[in-house]
VOPAGU-2260 file (C-alpha; in pm, 1 decimal, decimal comma):
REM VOPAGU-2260
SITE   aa  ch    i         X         Y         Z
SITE  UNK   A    0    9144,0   11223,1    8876,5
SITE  UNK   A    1    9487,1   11397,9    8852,2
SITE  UNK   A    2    9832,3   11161,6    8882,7
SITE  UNK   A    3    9944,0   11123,8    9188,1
SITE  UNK   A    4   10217,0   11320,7    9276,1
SITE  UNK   A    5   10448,4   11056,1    9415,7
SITE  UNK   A    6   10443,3   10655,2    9332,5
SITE  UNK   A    7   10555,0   10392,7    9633,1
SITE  UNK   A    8   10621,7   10015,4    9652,2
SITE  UNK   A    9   10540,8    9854,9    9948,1
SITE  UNK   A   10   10684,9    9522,0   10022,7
SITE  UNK   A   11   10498,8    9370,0   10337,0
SITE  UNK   A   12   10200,6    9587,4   10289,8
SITE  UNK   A   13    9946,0    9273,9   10409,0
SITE  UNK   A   14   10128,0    9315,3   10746,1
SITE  UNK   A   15   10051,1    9553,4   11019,2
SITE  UNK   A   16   10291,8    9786,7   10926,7
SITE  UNK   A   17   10207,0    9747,1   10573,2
SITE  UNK   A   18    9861,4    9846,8   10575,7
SITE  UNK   A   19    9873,5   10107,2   10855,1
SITE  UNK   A   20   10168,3   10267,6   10559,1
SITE  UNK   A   21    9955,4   10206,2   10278,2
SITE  UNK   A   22    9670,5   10440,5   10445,3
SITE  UNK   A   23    9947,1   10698,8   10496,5
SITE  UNK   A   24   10056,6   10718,1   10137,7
SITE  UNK   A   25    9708,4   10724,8   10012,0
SITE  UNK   A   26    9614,2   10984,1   10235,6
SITE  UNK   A   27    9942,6   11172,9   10092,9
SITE  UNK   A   28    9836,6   11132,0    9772,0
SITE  UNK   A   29   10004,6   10821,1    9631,9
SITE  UNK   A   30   10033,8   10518,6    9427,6
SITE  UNK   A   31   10061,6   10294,5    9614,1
SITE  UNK   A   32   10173,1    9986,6    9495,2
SITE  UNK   A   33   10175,4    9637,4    9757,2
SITE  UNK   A   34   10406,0    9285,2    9746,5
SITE  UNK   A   35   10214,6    8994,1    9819,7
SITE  UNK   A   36   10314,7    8653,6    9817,6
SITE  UNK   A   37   10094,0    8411,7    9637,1
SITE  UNK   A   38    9930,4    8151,5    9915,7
SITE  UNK   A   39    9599,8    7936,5    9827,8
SITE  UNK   A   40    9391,8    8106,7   10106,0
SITE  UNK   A   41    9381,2    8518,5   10150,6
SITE  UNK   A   42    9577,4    8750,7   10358,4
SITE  UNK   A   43    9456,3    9084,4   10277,2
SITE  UNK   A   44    9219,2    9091,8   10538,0
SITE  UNK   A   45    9412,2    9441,7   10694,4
SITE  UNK   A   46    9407,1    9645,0   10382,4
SITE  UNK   A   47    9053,1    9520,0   10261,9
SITE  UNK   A   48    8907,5    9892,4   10378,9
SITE  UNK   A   49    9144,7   10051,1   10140,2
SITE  UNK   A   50    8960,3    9862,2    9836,0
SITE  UNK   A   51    8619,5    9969,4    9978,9
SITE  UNK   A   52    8787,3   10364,1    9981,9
SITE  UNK   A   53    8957,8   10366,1    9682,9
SITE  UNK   A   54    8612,6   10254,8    9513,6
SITE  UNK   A   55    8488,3   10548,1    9681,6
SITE  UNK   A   56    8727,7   10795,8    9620,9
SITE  UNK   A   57    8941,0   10678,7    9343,4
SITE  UNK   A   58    9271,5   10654,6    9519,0
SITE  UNK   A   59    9510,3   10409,1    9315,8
SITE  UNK   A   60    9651,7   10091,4    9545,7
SITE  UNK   A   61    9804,4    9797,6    9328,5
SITE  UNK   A   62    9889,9    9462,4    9450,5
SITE  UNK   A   63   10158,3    9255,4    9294,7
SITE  UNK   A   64   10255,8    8885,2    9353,3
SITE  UNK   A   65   10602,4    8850,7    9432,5
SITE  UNK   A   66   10868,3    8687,4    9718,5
SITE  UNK   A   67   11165,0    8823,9    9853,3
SITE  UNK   A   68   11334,7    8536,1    9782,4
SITE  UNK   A   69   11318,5    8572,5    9392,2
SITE  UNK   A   70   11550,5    8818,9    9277,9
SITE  UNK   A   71   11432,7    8831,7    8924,5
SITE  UNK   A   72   11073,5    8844,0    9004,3
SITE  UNK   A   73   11176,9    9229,0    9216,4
SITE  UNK   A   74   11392,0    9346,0    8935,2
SITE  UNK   A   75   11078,4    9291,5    8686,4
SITE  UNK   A   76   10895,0    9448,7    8927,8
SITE  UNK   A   77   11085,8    9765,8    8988,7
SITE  UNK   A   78   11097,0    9810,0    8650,7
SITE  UNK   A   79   10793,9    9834,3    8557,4
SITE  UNK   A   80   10649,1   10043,5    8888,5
SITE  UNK   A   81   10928,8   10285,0    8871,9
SITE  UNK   A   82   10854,4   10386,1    9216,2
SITE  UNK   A   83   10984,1   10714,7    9340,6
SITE  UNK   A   84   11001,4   10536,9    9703,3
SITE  UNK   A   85   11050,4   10161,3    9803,4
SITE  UNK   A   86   10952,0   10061,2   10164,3
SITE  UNK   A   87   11064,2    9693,1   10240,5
SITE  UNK   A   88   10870,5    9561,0   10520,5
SITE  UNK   A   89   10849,4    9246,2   10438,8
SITE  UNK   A   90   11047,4    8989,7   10654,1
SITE  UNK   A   91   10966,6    8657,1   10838,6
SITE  UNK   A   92   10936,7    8893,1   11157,6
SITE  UNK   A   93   10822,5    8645,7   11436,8
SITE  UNK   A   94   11212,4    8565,8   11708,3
SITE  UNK   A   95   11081,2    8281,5   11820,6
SITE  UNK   A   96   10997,4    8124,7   11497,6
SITE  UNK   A   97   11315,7    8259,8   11397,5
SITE  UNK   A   98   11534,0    7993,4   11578,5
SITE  UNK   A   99   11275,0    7661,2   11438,3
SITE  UNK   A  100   11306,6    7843,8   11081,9
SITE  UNK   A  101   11684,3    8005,2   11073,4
SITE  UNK   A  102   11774,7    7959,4   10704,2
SITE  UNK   A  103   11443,1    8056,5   10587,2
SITE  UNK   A  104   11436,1    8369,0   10815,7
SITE  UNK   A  105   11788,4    8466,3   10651,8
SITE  UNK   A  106   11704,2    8372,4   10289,1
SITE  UNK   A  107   11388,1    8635,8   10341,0
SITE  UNK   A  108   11459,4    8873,6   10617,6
SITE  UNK   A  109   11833,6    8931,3   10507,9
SITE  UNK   A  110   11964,4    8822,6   10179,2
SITE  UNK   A  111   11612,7    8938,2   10019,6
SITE  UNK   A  112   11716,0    9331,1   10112,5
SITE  UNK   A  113   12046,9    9240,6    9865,2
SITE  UNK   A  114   11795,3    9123,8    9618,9
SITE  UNK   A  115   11594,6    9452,9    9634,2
SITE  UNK   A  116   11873,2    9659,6    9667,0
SITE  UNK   A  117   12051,9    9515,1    9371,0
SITE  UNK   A  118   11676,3    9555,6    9159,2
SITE  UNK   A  119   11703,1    9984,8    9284,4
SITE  UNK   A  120   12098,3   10004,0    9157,4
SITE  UNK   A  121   12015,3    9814,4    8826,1
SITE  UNK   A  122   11727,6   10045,1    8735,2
SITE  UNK   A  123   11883,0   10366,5    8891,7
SITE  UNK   A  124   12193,7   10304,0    8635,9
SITE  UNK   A  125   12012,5   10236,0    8356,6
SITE  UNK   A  126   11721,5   10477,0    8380,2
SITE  UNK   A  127   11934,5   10772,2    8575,9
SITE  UNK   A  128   11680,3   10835,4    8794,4
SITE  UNK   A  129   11674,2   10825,0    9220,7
SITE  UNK   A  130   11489,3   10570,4    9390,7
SITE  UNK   A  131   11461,7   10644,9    9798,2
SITE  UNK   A  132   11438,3   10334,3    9976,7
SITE  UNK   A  133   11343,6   10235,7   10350,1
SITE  UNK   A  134   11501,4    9921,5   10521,7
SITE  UNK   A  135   11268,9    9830,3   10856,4
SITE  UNK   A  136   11542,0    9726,8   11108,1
SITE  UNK   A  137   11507,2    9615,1   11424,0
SITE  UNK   A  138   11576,7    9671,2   11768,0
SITE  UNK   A  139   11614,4    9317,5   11816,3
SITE  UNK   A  140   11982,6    9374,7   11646,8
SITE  UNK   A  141   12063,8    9528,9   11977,9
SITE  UNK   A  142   12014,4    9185,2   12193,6
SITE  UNK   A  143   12216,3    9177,2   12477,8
SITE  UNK   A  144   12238,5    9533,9   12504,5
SITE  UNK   A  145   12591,7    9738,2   12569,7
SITE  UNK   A  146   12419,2   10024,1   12668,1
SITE  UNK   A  147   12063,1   10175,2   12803,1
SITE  UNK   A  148   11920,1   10327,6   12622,5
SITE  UNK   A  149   12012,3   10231,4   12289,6
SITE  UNK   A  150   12061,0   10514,6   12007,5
SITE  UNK   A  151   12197,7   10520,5   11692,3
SITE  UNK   A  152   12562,1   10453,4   11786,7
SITE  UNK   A  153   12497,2   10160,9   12036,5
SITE  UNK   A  154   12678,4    9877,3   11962,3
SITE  UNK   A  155   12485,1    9551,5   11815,8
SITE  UNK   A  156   12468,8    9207,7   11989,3
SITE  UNK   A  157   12180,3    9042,9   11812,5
SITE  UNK   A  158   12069,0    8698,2   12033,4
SITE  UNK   A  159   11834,9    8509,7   11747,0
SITE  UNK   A  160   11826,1    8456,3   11415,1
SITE  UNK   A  161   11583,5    8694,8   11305,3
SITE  UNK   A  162   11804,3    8965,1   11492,0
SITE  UNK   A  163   12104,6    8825,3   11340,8
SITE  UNK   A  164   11919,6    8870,5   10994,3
SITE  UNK   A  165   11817,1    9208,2   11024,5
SITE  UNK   A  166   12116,6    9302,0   11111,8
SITE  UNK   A  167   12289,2    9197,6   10774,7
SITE  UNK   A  168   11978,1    9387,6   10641,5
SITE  UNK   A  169   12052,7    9689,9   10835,8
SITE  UNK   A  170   12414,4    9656,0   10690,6
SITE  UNK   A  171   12407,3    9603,6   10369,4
SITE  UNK   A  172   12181,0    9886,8   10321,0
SITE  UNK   A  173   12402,9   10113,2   10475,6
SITE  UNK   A  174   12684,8    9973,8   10250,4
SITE  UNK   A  175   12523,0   10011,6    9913,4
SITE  UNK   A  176   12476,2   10383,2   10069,4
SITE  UNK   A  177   12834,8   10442,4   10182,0
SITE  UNK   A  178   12991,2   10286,7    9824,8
SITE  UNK   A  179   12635,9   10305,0    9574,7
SITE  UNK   A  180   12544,7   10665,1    9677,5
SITE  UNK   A  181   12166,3   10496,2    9666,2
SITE  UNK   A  182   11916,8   10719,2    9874,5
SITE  UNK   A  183   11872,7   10477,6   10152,3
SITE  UNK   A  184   11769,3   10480,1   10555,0
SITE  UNK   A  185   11700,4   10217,3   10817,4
SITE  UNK   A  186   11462,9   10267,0   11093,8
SITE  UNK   A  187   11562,7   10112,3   11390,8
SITE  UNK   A  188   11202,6   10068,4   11526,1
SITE  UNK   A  189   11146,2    9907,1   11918,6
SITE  UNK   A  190   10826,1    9715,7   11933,4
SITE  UNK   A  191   10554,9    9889,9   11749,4
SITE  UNK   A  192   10198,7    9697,7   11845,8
SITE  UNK   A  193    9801,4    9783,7   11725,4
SITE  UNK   A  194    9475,9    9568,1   11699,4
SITE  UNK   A  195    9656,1    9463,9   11349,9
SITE  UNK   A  196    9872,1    9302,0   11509,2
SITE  UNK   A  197    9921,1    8923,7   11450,8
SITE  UNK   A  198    9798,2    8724,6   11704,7
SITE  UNK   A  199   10115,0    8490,2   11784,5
SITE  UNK   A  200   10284,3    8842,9   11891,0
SITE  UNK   A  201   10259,7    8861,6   12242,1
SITE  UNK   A  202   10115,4    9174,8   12280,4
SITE  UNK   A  203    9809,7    9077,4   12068,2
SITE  UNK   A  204    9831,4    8744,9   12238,7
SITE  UNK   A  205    9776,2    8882,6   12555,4
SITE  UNK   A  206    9483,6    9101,2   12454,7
SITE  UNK   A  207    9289,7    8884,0   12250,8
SITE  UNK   A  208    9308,7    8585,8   12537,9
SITE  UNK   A  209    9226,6    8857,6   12795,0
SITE  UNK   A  210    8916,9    8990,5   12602,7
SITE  UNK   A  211    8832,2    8613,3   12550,8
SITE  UNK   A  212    8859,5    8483,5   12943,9
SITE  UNK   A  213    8636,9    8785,3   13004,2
SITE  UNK   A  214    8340,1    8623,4   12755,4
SITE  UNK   A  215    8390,4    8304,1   12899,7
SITE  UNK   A  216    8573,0    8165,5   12567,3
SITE  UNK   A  217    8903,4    8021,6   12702,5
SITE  UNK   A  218    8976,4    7995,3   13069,3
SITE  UNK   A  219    9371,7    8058,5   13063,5
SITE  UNK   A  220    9703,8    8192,6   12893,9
SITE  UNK   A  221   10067,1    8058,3   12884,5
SITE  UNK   A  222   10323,0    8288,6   12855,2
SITE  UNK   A  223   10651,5    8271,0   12883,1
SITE  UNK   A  224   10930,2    8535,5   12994,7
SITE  UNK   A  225   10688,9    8789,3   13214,7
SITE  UNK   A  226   11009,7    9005,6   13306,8
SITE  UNK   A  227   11118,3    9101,8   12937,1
SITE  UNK   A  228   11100,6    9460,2   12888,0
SITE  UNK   A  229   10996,6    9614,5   12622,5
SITE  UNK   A  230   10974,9    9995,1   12415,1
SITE  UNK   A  231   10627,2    9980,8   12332,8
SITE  UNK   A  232   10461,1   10238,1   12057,7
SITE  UNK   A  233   10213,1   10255,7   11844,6
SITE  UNK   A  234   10256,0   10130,5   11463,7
SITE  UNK   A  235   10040,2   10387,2   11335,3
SITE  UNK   A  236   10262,8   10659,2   11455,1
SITE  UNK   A  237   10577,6   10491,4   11358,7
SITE  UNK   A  238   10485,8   10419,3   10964,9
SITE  UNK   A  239   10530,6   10842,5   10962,0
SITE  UNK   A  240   10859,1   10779,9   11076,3
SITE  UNK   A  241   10971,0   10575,3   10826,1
SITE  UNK   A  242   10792,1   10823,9   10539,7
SITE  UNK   A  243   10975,9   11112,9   10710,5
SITE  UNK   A  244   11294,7   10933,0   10680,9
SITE  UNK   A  245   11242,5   10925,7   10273,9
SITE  UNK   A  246   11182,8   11321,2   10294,9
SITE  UNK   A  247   11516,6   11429,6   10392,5
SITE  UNK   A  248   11772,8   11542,2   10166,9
SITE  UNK   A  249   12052,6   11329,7   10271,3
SITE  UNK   A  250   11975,1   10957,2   10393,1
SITE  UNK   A  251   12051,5   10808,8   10744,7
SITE  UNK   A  252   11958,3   10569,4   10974,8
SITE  UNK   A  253   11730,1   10644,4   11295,7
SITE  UNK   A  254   11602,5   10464,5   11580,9
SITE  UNK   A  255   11253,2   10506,0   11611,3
SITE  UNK   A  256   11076,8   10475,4   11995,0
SITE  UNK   A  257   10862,3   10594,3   12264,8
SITE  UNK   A  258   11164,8   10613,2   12509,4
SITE  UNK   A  259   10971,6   10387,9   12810,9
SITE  UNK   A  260   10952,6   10043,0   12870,3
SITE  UNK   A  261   10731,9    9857,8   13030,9
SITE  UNK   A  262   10755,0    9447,5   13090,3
SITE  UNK   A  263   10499,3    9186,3   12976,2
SITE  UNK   A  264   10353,7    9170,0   13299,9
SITE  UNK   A  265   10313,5    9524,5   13334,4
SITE  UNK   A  266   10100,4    9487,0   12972,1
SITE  UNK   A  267    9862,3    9221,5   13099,2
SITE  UNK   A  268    9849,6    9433,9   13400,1
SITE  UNK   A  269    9685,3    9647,5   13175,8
SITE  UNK   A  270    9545,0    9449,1   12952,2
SITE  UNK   A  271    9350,4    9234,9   13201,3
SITE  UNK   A  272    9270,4    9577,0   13420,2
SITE  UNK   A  273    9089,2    9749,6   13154,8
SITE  UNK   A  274    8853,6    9409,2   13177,0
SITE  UNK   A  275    8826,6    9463,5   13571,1
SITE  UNK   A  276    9056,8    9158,8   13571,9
SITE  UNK   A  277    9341,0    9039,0   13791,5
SITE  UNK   A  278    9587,2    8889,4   13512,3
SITE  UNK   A  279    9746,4    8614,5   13790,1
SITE  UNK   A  280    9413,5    8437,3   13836,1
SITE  UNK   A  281    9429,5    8332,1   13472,9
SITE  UNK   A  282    9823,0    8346,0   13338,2
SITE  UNK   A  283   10071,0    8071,4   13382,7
SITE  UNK   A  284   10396,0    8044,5   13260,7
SITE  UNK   A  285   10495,2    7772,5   13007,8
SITE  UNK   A  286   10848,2    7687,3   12936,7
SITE  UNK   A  287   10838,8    7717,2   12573,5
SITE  UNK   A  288   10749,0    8017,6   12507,9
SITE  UNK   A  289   11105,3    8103,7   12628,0
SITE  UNK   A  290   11384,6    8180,0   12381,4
SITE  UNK   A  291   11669,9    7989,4   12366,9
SITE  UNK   A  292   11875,6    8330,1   12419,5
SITE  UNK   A  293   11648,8    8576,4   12581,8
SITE  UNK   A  294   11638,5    8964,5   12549,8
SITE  UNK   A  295   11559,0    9103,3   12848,1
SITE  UNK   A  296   11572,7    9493,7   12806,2
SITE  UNK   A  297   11512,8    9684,4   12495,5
SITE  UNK   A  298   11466,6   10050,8   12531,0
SITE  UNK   A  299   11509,1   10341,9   12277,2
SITE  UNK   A  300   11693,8   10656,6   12267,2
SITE  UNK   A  301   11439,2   10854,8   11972,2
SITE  UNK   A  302   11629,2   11224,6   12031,0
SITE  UNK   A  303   11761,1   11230,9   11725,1
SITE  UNK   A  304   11441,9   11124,6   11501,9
SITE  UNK   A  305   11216,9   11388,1   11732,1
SITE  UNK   A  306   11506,0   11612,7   11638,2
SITE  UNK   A  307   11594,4   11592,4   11292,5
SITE  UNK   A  308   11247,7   11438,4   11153,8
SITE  UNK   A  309   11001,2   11663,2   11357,3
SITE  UNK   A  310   10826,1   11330,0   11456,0
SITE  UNK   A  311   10748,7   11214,3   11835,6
SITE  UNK   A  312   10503,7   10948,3   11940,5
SITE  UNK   A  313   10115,4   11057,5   11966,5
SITE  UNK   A  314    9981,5   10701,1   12174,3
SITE  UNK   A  315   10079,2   10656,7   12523,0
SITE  UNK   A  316   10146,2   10326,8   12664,7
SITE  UNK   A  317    9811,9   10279,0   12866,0
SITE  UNK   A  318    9580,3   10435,6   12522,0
SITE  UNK   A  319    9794,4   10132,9   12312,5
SITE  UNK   A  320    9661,9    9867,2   12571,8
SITE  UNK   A  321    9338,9   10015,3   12542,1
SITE  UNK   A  322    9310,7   10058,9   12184,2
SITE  UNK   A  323    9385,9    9713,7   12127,1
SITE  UNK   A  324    9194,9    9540,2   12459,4
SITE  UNK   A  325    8880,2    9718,1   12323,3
SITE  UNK   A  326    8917,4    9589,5   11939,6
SITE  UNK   A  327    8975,9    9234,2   12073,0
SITE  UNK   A  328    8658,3    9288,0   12295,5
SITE  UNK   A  329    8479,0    9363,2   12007,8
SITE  UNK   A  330    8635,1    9048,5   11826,9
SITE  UNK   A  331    8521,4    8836,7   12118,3
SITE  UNK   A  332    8191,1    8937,1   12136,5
SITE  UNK   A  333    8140,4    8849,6   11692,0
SITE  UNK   A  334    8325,1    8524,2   11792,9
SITE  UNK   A  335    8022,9    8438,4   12135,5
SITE  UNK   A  336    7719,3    8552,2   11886,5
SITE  UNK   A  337    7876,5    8295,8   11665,4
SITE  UNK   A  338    7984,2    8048,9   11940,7
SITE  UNK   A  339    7574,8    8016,2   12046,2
SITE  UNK   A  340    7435,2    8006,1   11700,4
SITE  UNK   A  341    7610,2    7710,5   11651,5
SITE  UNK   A  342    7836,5    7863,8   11371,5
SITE  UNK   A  343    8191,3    7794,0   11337,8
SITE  UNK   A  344    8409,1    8094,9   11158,1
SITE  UNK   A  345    8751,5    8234,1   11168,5
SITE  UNK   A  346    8662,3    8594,3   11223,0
SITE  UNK   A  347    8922,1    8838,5   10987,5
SITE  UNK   A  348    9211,8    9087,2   11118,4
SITE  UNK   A  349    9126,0    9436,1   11110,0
């Protein structure tokens, strides 16, 4: 097998955008090399095909223990990868666990980009040698939005901690470009769903209890604001994004959408539709599932990425509700076989 061409670290890479990247670089060509945190019970359960491949076909994925939150532990690490390209994913990414979790959420999602940032400058001075590195911001830094749509050069009024934490992210990476001279780019990506999704993510949440009031397996779902509007896409099609970003010759940040929105009831319009289901004989709304400051419109301005990147979005809104209604399907029909055996299982991601 000849050396790949290229070598990548991705931090995150058990996540959805994680794996749906990891199957990008290895299709590229690439070592890829994946973060994990240590836990007692398994979370790999969304880049398990990629073992099964790379048995096949020899393509090179490492996984590493390690924590954003231990500064030494990614310095050791980036030495001894010396990757050509670091993509940090990894985050505590859920806003509404945000606000019960605040200083953990800023420990992780914020002040562990300064600890991977600092790892890239140490071994870039010492070896002499670029690193190109990808920060995943957020269009949650936007918040209460100054203007619609939002682009590169809106203004940012995060409304929760987690946006509030990215948004340090977003800006210290953009200051250890503007005084390091590091190779570095943030993708300001809106809401980027799949059937990878977790399932505490209210997209998922809506398709997996949909799927699962159509078998007969649970009889209703809470939800909370139905009127939030969102810029939905496809997380498949955005990881190119972010490896596009990495390609250019001079860094910069992009935002990174379909350029629609849609609200949550629109989605389990769809989501309960593609089940022959009418969504208001089985959702009710439940007080806390709102957020203490809600976020009521988020929708992307994506001219300049289609522009200077060449990308644009491939999955539509109604082919992303589909996509992920018919996975979950598929999940609750394993779950009913299992259900009238008798068996009790937690069925994996995909």
């Amino acid at each position: 097998m000849t050396r790949p061409t290229k070598r990548a670290l991705v931090t995150g890479i058990t996540g959805q955008d994680g794996s749906y990247l990891a199957e990008f670089l290895l299709d590229k060509g690439y070592e890829v090399h994946g973060l994990v945190r240590r836990s007692s019970t398994f979370g790999t359960q969304r880049i398990e095909h990629l073992y099964r491949d790379i048995h096949e076909v020899e393509r090179p994925l490492v996984l590493h223990h390690g924590d954003m939150a231990d500064g030494n532990g990614l310095a050791r690490l980036i030495r001894e990868i010396r990757p050509d390209e670091v993509y940090n994913l990894a985050a505590q990414s859920h806003v509404r666990v945000s606000f019960d979790q605040p200083t953990y959420t800023a420990d992780v999602t914020a002040v562990g980009v300064l600890r991977l940032l600092e790892a890239i400058r140490d071994l870039q001075d010492a070896a002499g040698y670029q690193i190109r590195f990808y920060q995943a911001s957020s269009s949650e830094m936007f918040g209460k939005v100054a203007e619609t749509p939002q682009r590169e050069t809106t203004p940012f009024h995060p409304r929760s901690p987690y946006g509030v934490a990215k948004l340090y992210a977003h800006w210290i990476t953009v200051n250890y470009r503007e005084s390091y001279g590091l190779h570095v780019s943030c993708g300001i990506l809106f809401n980027h769903e799949s059937p990878r999704r977790g399932e505490t993510f209210v997209t998922r949440k809506i398709t997996r209890a949909a799927t699962r009031i159509k078998l007969g397996l649970q009889s209703k779902l809470y939800l909370g604001n139905l009127d939030a509007r969102r810029d939905w896409g496809f997380a498949g099609d955005y990881v190119e994004a972010m490896w596009l970003m990495l390609q250019q010759d001079t860094p910069d940040d992009y935002v990174v959408a379909t350029d629609a929105t849609f609200s949550v009831r629109e989605f389990c319009e769809q989501a309960f539709g593609r089940l022959g289901l009418d969504y208001r004989d089985f959702v009710a709304i439940d007080q806390r599932y709102f957020r203490p400051a809600e976020v009521d419109l988020l929708l992307g301005c994506s001219d300049k990425a289609r522009g200077q990147l060449g990308w644009q979005p491939r999955v539509s809104f109604p082919e992303l509700v589909t996509l992920m209604v018919d996975a979950d399907l598929e999940l609750a029909r394993r779950e009913q076989v299992l259900r009238d055996a008798g068996l009790n299982s937690i069925l994996p991601l995909r």
